[in-house]
C-alpha positions in Angstrom: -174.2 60.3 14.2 -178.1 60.6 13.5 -179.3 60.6 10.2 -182.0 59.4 8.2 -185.8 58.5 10.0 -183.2 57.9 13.5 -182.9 61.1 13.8 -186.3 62.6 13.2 -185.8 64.5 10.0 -189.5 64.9 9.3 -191.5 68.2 7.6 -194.7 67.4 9.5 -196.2 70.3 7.8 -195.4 68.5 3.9 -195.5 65.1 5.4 -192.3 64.9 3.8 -189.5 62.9 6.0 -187.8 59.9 3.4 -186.2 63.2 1.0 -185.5 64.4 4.1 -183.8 60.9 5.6 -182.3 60.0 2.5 -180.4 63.5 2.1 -179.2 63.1 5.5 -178.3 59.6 5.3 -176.2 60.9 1.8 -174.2 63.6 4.5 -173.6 61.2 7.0 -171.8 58.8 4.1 -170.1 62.5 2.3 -168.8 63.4 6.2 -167.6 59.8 7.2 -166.0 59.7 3.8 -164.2 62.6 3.7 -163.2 61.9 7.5 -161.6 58.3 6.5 -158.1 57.2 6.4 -156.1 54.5 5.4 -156.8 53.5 9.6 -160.2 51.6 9.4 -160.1 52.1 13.3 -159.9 56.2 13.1 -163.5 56.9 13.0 -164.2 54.9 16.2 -165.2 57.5 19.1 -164.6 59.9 17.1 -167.3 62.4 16.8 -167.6 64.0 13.3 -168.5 67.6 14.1 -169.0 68.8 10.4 -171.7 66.3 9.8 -174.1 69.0 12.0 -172.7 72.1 10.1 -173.2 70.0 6.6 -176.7 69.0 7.2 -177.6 72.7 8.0 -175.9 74.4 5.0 -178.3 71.8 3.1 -181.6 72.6 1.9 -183.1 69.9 4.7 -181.9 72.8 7.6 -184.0 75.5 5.6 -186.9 73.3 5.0 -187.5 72.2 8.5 -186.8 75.9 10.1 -189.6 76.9 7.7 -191.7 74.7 9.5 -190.2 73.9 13.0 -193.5 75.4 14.5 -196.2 73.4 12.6 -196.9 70.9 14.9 -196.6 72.7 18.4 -199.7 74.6 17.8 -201.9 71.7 17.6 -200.9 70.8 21.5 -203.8 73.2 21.7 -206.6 71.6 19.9 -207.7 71.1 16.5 -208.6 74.5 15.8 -206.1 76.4 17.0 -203.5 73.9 15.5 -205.3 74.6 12.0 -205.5 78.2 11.9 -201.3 78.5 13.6 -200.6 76.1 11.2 -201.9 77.9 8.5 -200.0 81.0 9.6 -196.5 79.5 9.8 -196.8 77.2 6.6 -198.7 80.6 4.6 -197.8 83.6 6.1 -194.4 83.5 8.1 -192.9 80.4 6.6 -190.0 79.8 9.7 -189.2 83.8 10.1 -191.0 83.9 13.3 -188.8 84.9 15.5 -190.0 82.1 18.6 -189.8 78.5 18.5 -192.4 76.5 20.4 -191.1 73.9 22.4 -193.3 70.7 22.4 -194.0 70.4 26.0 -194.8 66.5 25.6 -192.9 63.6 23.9 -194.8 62.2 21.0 -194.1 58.1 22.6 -196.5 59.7 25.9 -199.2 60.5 23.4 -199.2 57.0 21.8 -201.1 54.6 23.8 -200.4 50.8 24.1 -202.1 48.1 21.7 -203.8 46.7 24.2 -205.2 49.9 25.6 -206.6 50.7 22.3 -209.7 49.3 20.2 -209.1 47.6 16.9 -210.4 49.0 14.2 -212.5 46.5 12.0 -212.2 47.6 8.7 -214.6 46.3 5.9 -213.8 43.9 3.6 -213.2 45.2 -0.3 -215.9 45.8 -2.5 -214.5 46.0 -5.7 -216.7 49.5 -6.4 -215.2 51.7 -3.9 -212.4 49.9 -2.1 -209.8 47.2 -3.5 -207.8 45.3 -2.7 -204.0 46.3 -3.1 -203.2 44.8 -6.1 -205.8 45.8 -7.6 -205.2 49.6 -6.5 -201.4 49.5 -7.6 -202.7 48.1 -10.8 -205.5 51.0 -10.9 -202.8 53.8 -9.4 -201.2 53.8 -13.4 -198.0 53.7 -11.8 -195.3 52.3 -14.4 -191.9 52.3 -15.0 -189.1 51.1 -17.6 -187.8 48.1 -16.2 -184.6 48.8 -18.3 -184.6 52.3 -17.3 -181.4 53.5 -15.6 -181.0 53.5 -12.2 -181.5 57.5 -10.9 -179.0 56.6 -7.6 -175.4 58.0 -9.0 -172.6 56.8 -7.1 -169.4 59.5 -7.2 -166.1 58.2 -8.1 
């Protein structure tokens, strides 16, 4: 079973992939629960077929249908990524009816450390950049540290 960032669940278009994950990750717990005897050993092998059909009667199916062609049209530039990007996140929002396949895997795109040029980035100046305590400080990000936790656990 893959669920979660192992299996890919990313929007490229949103650049949305840990609501995504963590959604999947809660239907892979729902399936394996509901699949569960009083056998601990009945899940091995077993393949748990209504995983799939749960994860695409969720909202994550619909959300990466809409945008299943995002990234394939940038194979052929910048440009012409842009403006078919445009169209399938604006226009057509997953009802085309073609799929692009992506012709090359994304680990043949990625070169090797050591192939590549470090990038020296300048030290903080305390105008423009900071340092990142400094910017989650700045960010006015706050929260109750009594506050209740928002993870709910079914009985």
């Amino acid at each position: 079973m893959l669920a979660g960032c192992s299996a890919g669940f990313l929007n490229v278009a949103k650049i949305k992939g840990t609501h995504n994950a963590m959604k999947t990750g809660m239907l892979a717990a729902e399936t394996i629960f509901n699949n569960a005897t009083e056998d601990e050993d009945a899940l091995v092998g077993k393949e748990l077929k209504d995983y799939e059909q749960n994860v695409k009667d969720s909202w994550v199916w619909s959300d990466l249908k809409e945008s299943r062609n995002f990234k394939s049209g940038f194979e052929k530039g910048l440009w012409a990524g842009l403006a078919h990007g445009g169209l399938v996140t604006k226009f057509t929002k997953g009802k085309e009816p073609w799929t692009l396949a992506h012709r090359t895997p994304d680990s043949a795109t990625t070169l090797p450390k050591d192939q590549c040029k470090e990038i020296k980035y300048p030290k903080h100046d305390g105008k423009l950049t900071f340092d990142l305590l400094t910017n989650l400080q700045r960010s006015g990000t706050n929260h109750d540290h009594d506050q209740p936790s928002h993870l709910k656990i079914k009985p």
